[in-house]
N, C-alpha and C positions, 0 to 999 in steps of 0.2 A: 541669497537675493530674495528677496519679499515676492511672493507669489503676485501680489497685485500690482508691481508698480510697473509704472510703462518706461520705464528709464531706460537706455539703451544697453538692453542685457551685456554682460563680459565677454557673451558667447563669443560673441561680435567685435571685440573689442581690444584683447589680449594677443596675444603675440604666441601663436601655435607652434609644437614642435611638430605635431604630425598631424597628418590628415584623418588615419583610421587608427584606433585601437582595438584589434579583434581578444575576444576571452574567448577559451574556449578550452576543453578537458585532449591534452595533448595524443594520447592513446587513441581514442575515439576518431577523432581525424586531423590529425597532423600530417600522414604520411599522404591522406591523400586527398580527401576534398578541401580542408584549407591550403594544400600546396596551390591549388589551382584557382582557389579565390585569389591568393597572394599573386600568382601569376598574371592572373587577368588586372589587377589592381596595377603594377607595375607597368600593363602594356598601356594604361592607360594615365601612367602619371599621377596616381595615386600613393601617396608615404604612410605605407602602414608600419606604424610599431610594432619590432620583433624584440620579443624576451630569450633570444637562445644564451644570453651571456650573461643571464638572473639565475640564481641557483633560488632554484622553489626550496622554501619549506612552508612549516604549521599557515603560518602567516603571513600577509604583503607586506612590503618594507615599505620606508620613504622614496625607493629610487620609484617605487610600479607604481607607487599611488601618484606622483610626478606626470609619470605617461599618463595616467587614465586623464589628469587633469588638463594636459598639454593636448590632448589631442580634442578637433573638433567632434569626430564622430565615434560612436562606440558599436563595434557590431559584436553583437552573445550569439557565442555559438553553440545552441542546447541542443544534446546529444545526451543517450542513455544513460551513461555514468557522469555525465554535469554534478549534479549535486553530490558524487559521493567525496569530493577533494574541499577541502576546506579553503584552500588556494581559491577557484572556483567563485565559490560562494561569498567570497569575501570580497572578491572583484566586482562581484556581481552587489555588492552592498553599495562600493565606491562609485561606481559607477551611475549606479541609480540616484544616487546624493547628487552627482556632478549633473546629472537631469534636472532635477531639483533645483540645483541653489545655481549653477552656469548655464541651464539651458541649453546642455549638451541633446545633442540627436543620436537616440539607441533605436538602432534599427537589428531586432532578432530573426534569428534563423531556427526554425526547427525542425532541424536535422534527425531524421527519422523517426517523429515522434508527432503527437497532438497534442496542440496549445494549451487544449483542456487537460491533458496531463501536469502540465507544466503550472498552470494557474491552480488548480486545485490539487495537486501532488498526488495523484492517481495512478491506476496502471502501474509497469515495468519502473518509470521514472518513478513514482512515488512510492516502490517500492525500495527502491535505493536510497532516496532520500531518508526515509524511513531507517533504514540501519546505519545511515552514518551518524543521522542526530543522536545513535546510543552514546551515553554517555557524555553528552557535549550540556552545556548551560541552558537553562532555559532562557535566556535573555540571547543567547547566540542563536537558537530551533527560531526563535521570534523574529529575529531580524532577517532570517533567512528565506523564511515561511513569506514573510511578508514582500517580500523582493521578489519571490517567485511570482506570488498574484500579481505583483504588477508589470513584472516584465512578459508574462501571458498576456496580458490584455491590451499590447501593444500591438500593431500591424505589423507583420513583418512576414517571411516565407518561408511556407511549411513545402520543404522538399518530396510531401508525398504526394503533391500537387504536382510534378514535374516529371515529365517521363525521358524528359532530356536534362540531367545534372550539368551538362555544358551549359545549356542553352538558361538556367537558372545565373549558375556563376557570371552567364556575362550580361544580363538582367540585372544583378545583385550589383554589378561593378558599376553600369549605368545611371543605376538608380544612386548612388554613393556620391559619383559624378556630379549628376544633377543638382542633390542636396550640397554642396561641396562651391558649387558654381552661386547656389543662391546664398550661402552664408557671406560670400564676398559680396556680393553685387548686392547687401546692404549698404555698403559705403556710400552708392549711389546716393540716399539720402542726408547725409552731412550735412550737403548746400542748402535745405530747404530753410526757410527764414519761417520762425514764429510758429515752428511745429512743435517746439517745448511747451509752450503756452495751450498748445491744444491737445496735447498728450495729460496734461494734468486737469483738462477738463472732462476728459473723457474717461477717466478713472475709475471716475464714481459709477461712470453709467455701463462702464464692464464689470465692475467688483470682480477680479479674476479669483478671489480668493475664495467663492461663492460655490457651492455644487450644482445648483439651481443652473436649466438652460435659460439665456435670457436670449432676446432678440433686439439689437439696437439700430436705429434709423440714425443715419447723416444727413441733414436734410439742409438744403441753401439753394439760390440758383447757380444756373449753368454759371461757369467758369467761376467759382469762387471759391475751389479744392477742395470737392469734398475726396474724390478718386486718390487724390496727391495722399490727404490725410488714411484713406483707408488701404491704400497701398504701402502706406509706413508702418499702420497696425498691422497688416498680415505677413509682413517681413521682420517684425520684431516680436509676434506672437504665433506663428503658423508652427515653429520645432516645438512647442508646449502643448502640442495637438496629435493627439493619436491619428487624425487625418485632416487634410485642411485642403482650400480650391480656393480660388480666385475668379470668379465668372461675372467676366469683365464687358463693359458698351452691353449691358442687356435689352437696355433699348432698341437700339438699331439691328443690333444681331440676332435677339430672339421676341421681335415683336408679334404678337395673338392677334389675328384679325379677331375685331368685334363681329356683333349680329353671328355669329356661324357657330357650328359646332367644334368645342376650341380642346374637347379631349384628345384629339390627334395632338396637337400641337404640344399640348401642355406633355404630353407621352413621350413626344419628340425630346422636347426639352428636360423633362425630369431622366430621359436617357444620357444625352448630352451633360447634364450634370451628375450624375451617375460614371459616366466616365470618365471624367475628370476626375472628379474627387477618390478614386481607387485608382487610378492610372490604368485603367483597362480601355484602348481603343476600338474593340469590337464588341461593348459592352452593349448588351440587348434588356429590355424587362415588356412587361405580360400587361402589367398595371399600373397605376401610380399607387399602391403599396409598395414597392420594393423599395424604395430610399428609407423608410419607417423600417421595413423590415432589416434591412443591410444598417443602418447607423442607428437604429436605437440605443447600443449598449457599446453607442464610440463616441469620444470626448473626440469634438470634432471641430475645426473653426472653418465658418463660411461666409464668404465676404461677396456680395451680388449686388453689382453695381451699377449706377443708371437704371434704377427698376423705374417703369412709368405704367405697368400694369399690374390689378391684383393677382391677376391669373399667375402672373409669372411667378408669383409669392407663392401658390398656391401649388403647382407645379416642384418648387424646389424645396418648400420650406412652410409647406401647410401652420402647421402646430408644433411645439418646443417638444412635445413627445416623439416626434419620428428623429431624437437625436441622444444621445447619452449626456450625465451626467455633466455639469463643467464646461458644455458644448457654449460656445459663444454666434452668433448669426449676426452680420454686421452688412444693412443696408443703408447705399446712398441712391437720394432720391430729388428731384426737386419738388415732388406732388405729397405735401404732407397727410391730403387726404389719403394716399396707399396707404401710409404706414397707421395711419387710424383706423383704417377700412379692416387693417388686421391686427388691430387691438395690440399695437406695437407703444406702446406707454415713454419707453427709455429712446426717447429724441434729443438728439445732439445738433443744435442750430449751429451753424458755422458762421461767423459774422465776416466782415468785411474786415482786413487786417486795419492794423494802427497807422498814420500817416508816415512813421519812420516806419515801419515793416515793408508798406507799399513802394518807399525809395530802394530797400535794399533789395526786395526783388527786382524791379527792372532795373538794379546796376549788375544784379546779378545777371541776369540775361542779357545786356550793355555790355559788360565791360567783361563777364566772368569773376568780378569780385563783388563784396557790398558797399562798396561806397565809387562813387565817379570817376574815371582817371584826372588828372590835373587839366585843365581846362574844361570840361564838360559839366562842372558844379551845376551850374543857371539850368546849362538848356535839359539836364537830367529831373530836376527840379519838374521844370514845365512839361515833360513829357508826362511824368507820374501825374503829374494836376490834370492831364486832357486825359489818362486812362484810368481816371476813376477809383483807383485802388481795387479794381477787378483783379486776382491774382491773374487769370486767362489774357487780361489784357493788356497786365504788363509783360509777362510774358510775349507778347505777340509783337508787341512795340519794342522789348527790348532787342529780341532776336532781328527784327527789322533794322532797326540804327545799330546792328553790333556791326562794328569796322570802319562805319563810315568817319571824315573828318570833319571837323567842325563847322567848317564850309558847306558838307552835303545836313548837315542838321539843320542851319539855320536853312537850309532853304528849301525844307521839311517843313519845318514847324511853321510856317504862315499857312501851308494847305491844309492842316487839322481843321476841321470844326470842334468851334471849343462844344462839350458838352452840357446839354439843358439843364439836367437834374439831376445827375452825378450817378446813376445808374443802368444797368447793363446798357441800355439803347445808347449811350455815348461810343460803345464801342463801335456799333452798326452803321456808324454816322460819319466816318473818316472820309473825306472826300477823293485824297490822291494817297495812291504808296505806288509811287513811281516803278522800281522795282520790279513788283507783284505786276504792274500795267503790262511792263514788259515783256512779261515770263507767261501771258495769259492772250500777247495779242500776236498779231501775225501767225492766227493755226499752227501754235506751236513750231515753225519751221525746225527746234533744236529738241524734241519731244525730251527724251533722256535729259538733257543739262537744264530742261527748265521745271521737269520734275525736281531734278537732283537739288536746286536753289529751292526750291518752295520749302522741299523735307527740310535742309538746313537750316531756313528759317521758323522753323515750327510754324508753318503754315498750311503746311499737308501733314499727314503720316502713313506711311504703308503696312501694313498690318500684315501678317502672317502668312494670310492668304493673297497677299500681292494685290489686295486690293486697296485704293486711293481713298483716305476716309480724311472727312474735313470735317471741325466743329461747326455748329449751327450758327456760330456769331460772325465767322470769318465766312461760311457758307451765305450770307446776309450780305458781308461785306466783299464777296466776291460778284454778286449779283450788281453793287452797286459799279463796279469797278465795268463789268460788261455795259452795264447802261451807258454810261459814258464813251465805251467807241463811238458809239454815234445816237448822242442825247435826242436828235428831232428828227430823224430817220428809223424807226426802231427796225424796222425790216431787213438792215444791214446789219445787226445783230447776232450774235451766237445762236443765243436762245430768251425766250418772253416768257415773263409770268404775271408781268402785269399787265389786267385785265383791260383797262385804256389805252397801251400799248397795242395790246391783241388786237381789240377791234380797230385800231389806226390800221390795222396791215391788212385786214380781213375786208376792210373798206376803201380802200387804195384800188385805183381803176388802171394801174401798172402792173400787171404780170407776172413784171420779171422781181417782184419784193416778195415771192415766193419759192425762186430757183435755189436756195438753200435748207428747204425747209425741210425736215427729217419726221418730226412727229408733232402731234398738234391733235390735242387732249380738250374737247370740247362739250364733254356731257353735262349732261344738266342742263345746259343751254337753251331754258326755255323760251327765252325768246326769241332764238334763232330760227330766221324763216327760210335763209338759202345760203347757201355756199359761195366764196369768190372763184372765180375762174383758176382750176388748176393745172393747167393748159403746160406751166414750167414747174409748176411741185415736180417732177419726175423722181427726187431723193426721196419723195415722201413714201415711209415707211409703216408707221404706225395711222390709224384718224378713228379716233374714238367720238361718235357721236351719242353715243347713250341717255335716252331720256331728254333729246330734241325735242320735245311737241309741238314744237309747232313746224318744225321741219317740213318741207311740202316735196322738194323732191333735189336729187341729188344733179350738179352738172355735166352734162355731157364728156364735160374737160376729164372728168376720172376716171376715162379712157387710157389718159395720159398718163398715170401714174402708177406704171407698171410696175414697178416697184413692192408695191403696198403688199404688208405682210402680215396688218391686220385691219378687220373693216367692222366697227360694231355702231350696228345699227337699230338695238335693240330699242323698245318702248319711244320711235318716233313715231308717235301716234297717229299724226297726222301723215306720213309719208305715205301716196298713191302709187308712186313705182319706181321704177328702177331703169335707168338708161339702158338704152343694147351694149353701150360702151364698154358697161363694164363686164363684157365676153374678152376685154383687151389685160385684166387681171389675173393673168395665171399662175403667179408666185402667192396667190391668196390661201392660205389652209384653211380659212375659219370665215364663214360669215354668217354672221347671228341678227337677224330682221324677229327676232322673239318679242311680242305683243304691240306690232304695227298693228295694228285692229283696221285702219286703213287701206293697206296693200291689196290692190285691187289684182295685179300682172306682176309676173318676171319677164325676164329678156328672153326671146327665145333661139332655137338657132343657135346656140354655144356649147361650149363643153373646156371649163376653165379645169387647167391640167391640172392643177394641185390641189383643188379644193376638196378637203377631208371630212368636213360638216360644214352641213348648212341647219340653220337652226328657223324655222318659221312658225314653234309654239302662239298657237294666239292670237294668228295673221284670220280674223275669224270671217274677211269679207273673201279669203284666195280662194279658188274654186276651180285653178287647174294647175296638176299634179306637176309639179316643175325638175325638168329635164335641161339643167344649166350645167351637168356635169354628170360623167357615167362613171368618174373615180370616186367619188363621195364612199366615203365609210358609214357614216351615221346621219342619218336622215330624220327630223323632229317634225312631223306636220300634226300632230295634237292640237284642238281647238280650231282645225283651221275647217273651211267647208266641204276643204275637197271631200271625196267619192267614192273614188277609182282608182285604182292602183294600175296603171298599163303592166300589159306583158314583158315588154322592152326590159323590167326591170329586173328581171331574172339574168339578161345577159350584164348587169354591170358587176360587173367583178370582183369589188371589193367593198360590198352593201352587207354589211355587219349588224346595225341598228337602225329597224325603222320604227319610228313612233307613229299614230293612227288614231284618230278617234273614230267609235264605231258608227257603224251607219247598214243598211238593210241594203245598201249596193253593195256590200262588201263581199255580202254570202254568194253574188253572181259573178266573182272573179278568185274561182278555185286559187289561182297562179299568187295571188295576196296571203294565201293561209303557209305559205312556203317563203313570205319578208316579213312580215309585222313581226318586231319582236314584243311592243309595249302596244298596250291598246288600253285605252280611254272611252268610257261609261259615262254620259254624264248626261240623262234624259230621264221622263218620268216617265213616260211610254213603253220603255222596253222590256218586253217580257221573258224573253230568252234568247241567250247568247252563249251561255256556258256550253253546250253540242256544236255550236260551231268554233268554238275555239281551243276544244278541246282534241276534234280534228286538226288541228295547226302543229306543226312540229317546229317554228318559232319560237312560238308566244312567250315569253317567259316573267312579264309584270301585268297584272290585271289591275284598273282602278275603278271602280265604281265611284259616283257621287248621285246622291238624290237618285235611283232608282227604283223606287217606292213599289213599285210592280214586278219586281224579281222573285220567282219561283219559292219555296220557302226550301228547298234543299237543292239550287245547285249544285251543278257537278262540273270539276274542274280536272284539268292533268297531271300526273304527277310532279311535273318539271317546271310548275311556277316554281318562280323564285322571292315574286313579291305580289302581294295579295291585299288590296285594300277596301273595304267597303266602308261609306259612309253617309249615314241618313239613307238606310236601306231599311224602311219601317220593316214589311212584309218579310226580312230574310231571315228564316229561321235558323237552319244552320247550313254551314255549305259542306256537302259530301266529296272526299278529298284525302287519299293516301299520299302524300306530299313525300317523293322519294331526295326530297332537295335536303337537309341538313343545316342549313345555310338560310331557308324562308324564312322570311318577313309577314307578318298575317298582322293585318290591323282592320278592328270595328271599330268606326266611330256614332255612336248615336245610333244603331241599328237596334232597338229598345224591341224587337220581336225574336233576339237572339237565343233560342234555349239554354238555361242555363245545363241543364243535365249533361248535354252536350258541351257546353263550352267546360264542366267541369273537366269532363275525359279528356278535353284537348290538354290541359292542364298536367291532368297527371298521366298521360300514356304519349302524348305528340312529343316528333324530333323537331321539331320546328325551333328555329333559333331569336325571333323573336313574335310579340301577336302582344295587341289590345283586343281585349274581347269584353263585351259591359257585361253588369251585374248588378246586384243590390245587395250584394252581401258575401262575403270571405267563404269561397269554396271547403266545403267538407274535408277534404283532401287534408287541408293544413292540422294534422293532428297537435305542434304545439300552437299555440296562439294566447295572446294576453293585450289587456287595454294599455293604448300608451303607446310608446315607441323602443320597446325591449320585451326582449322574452326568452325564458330559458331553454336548453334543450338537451335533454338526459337520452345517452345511446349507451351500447352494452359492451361492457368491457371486451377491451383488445390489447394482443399480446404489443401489437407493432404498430405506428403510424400507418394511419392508411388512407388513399385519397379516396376524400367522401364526394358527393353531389348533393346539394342540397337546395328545395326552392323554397323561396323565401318571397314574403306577400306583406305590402303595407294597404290600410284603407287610409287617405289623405281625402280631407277634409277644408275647404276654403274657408278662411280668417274672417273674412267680408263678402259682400254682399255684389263683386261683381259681376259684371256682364257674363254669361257664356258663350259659349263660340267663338273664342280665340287663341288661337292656338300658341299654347307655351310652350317656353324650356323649363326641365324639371330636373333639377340634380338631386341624387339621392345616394345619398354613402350610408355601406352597410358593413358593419364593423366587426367579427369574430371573435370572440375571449373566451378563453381555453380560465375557467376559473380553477384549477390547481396551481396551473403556471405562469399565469397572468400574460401571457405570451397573446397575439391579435394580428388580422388580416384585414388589411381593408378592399374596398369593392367600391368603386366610383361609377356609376350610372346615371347617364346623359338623355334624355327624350324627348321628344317635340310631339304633343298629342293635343287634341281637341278638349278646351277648358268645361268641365261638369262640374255641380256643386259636388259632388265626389268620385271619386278615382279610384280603383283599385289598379294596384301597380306589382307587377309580381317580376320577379327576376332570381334566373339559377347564378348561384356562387360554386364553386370549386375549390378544395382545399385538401392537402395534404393533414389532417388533423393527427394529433396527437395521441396518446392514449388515456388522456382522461376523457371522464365517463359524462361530462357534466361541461357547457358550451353555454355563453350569451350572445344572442345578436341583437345587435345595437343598430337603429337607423337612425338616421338624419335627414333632414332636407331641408337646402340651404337657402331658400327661397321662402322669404317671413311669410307669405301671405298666406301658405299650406302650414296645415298640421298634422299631423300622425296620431290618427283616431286606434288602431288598432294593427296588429302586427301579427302573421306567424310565419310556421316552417315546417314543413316533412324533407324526411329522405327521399333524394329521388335517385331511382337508379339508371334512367335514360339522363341523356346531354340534354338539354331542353333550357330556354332563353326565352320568360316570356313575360310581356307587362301587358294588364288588363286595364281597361276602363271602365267604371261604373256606371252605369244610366241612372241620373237620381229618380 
């Protein structure tokens, strides 16, 4: 079979005698670990081929080379004397062809041995190999030699990984199973109409015959197959693949908030893909290196579907280097900007099928065949014309009229609205599906059988994890379907999202058009000045008010709605206070009044039983110490005016985190140096604080901002944990044995910072991360070079050994903007081992105050090698910086630190 064509391999296709064909050197383990692979196979309805009634000689006959062909799968069983049988190796020749030209799945075992023996004929095994080739053709040591490398460099399982041989064999049987299970459940795709036509355009843009990693984009809108099309490639191309995954609805499953810090996430998810793609379910990594490190030197296919973010790219599938040879990457997308953002060149547009393709699918979903049953020609006809020839939406229409009789069609098709311009919005636009009304009204009274009718109709699907996942076109068109219980009442509705609906119900001087009302999502709202009476909200659950400003104050009625389980009330600017009422809210965990600058009082007199935090950041007019709950865990009054800390607050029990900004009343309430955990600096006045907080056995984040008049060497305790000063002219350096491991130390703009001082912190601090300014690349860094790479020569070692090493960029702004605002700055630093071309990478995330330059310094860790000679390579992926200069020393402390420069 031609390596490149996408024709529906034999593998697939041919008429199997057996499931497995095991090779394997009979002596070695016939008697007893292939007894019990063969056992576990059996218990599980597996047909494996036995040769006990083949008489072995020199050579395979026609009847074994029969079996290797008949069978779908091939498992080699390499064991110490494998190669000295000429049997063996011959097998092992057949078999590989049958990989090759049927797309047979060989899945090897190595049975007391290492791969790397096997791949480069080494050790014990290639010492055997070695005397049996005496004697034999050079053209047979060739065919033999070369079978070995590549059935090494296949995935498969090394038994010295396994300290339970059971618990291997019924893994190995599973795993068999599985593959076994997906060869058939290609048939699944038979039915698909016009997938030929798109298999031969995609040809070109796999070139499978190619060594080259290429990355291909599917790109179309919603519902017009591209998932259909890429789910046909990874099931007629995934056994051609040393490893291969399917990481499917990326979108909705593994979507990156913007604006935030998205290395967790992306960690999360290159995990999550990490174990998929090896089948390891409690698969862990350190970095987003390890998928580069784990598949560089694996022919691999990766299929990532619905991508809608770069990140998510960037997370699975950075660069064609973190994958082997031949490795194919195949994303569908609707945002062709992704796939340009990552310099993805090989785009496959999917078009809208042909007017005959468009009939045979929705007869296909109609009737289960492609063309009409007898009588339904016309009205099959018209239904295809009102769905547009959207694959998704005949689909969706077909399944809906499959069964019904002629009768229930025609009196369908008058409530279609025809479609305006023949694209996706036609679909959105369906006025009635009867049916679907039915299975969505009256609160579900039959929940299970009107689930069960929706799935059937592909109008829902249930996914894996049992959870109800809807496309966004029917999710559009389910919306519309709600509107309609009750078009000029929206109040008696399920649920609103349109915003003239909203305010109808919010403006209704009736009551009771709020006694269903569960959650009611109203941020931003800036022109909202007050609230409706929610006197019968009682269900209500959720009230997100966030960034009201004009908000003036909330109604008494929110007494009422005991219920509520979350209340944010954050940046209502304008809000003066807060009813008593709500002492009636005790199911409340969380309430967040964070930059009311307004808030003059709280309620007093209560104690709401559940409240966990209260958040009053920035409340900067409150001025008494608020006692609305003595369960509170976490307390935020930063920015606010208060004072005083009362006594009282020693006895609340479960007061873990209080925030505080400083004030000179604080030093006269001892009983405060025993709650402040975080305390806040932000005056020009203050001349010393460091002696009284260093008496606190709390304390444990310090912030400075603009206190221009700080000591030039405070002294702090050992047990910060986070340490920040900023536009601290006068602060020379701060005296400080930080026993923490774990601190955070950041200067920003503190331009009277010693440098001699900040060097030592550099090279002698445990500290795990610190900006600290400069004007110039500390001494320390013995290698250093202009540019953004630099070499680094260390003294020969017998053994890999794990180094520390800190590593230091001076960045450089492009143009000529503003300072003083604070970015994000990624900066990946790359390791190569130049004997063995071998590399680590290091992804570093930052938010620091914008200087025309920056020194940026951060420790790496690595197991390195034994050559004697290392490049580190930086990047920063952010155009408007440059990498003016670069270096590195050994360090032998843990140390985490990034500098800023004062220009």
């Amino acid at each position: 079979m031609d390596s490149s064509s996408l024709s529906l391999p034999s593998s697939l296709s041919r008429n199997w005698k057996h499931h497995v064909f095991p090779s394997f050197h009979g002596p070695d383990v016939r008697k007893d670990f292939l007894s019990y692979i063969l056992k576990e196979f059996r218990s599980k309805g597996i047909d494996p081929f036995i040769d006990n009634d083949i008489e072995r000689s020199k050579s395979i006959g026609p009847e074994l080379i029969e079996a290797i062909r008949g069978s779908k799968i091939a498992i080699v069983l390499l064991s110490m004397n494998y190669p000295s049988s000429t049997w063996c190796l011959d097998e092992l020749v057949e078999i590989m062809k049958c990989r090759e030209d049927l797309g047979q799945i060989v899945m090897p075992i190595f049975y007391k041995l290492n791969p790397t023996d096997v791949k480069k004929q080494t050790g014990s095994f290639g010492k055997v190999f070695e005397k049996h080739c005496e004697g034999k053709t050079k053209e047979n040591i060739e065919r033999w030699r070369q079978v070995l490398v590549e059935v090494g460099k296949i995935a498969g399982y090394h038994s010295c990984n396994w300290d339970d041989e059971a618990a291997m064999v019924e893994k190995i049987a599973i795993d068999i199973s599985n593959k076994l299970n997906i060869l058939t459940s290609s048939s699944d795709f038979d039915h698909f109409v016009g997938m030929e036509a798109h298999m031969e355009k995609m040809e070109s843009f796999l070139s499978l015959d190619m060594d080259e990693v290429r990355m291909i984009g599917i790109w179309g809108p919603p519902g017009i197959g591209k998932t259909t099309i890429a789910r046909f490639l990874f099931h007629q191309l995934s056994n051609r693949f040393q490893l291969s995954v399917f990481m499917e609805n990326i979108k909705t499953r593994y979507t990156i908030p913007a604006c935030s810090d998205d290395y967790p996430a992306k960690l999360q998810l290159q995990q999550q893909f990490m174990s998929k793609i090896i089948n390891q379910e409690d698969f862990k990594i350190a970095n987003l290196g390890i998928a580069q490190q784990r598949l560089q030197d694996k022919k691999v296919l990766v299929v990532l579907d619905d991508v809608d973010q770069l990140v998510q790219l960037d997370a699975m599938a950075k660069e064609t280097c973190w994958f082997g040879p031949g490795s194919r990457i195949i994303i569908t997308t609707q945002y062709q900007n992704v796939l340009r953002a990552h310099r993805i060149n090989h785009i496959y547009k999917v078009d809208f099928p042909s007017t005959n393709e468009a009939f045979q699918i929705f007869c296909t979903y109609a009737f289960g065949q492609k063309s009409p049953k007898e009588g339904f020609g016309e009205l099959a006809w018209e239904v295809t014309y009102l769905s547009s020839k959207l694959p998704l939406g005949l689909k969706l229409m077909g399944s809906y009229f499959r069964g019904m009789s002629t009768q229930e069609w025609t009196k369908a098709l008058p409530m279609l609205r025809t479609h305006v311009d023949g694209q996706i919005e036609s679909i959105l636009n369906y006025k009635s599906l009867e049916k679907v009304e039915e299975h969505l009204s009256n609160e579900f009274t039959d929940v299970r059988q009107g689930l069960h009718n929706l799935v059937e109709r592909s109008l829902i699907y249930i996914d894996s994890y049992s959870t109800i996942r809807m496309d966004d076109l029917l999710l559009q068109l389910g919306r519309e379907i709600v509107r309609k219980q009750s078009a000029h009442e929206p109040w008696k509705r399920q649920f609103l999202v349109d915003a003239r609906d909203i305010c109808k119900v919010l403006s209704e001087d009736d009551a009771t058009s709020l006694r269903n009302l569960k959650w009611m999502d109203l941020c931003y709202s800036v022109n909202l000045k007050e609230l409706p009476d929610l006197s019968t909200a009682t269900k209500l659950k959720e009230l997100n008010l966030q960034g009201c400003s004009s908000l003036l104050k909330l109604p008494s009625s929110i007494g009422n709605v005991t219920n509520l389980q979350k209340l944010d009330l954050s940046d209502c600017s304008s809000l003066v206070e807060l009813p008593s009422s709500n002492g009636n809210l005790h199911k409340l965990p969380t309430l967040s009044l964070q930059g009311c600058s307004k808030l003059l009082v709280l309620p007093t007199n209560i104690n709401l039983e559940s409240l966990n935090e209260l958040d009053l950041t920035d409340c900067s007019l409150l001025k008494t110490f608020p006692e609305i709950s003595t369960n509170i865990k976490v307390l935020k009054l930063s920015g606010t005016a208060i004072e005083e800390v009362p006594p009282s607050v020693k006895s609340w029990p479960r007061l873990d985190d209080l925030h505080m900004s400083y004030c000179e009343k604080l030093r006269k309430s001892p009983h405060a140096l025993d709650s402040i955990t975080v305390l806040d600096l932000n005056d020009t006045e203050i001349k010393e604080v460091a002696t009284w907080v260093k008496r606190s056995s709390c304390v444990r984040r310090v912030k400075f901002k603009e206190c221009r008049n700080q000591p030039l060497r405070p002294h702090f305790p050992s047990f910060l944990a986070f340490f920040y000063a900023g536009v601290c002219e006068s602060m020379k350096i701060v005296n400080y044995s930080f026993c923490q491991s774990e601190i955070h130390i950041s200067y920003t703009n503190c331009s009277g910072l010693d440098h001699y001082a900040r060097d030592s912190r550099i090279s002698g601090s445990t500290c795990r991360h610190a900006f600290l300014p400069s004007g110039a690349m500390p001494v320390c860094f013995t290698y250093r070079a202009i540019g953004d790479s630099v070499k680094v020569k260390l003294h020969e070692r017998s053994l890999p050994t794990p180094m520390r090493f800190m590593a230091c960029i001076v960045l450089a702004k492009k143009s000529s903007d503003v300072a003083g605002v604070e970015e994000r700055v990624h900066v990946t630093c790359t390791i190569i081992d130049k004997q063995n071309g071998l590399a680590a990478i290091y992804t570093v995330k930052q938010s620091f105050l914008v200087l025309t330059e920056n020194m940026f310094t951060v420790e790496v860790r690595e197991k390195v090698s034994c050559s004697k000679e290392f490049l580190f390579e930086f990047k920063v992926e952010e155009d408007k910086w440059e990498i003016r200069e670069c270096g590195v020393f050994e360090h032998v402390e843990v140390i985490h630190v990034h500098e800023q420069v004062s220009s």
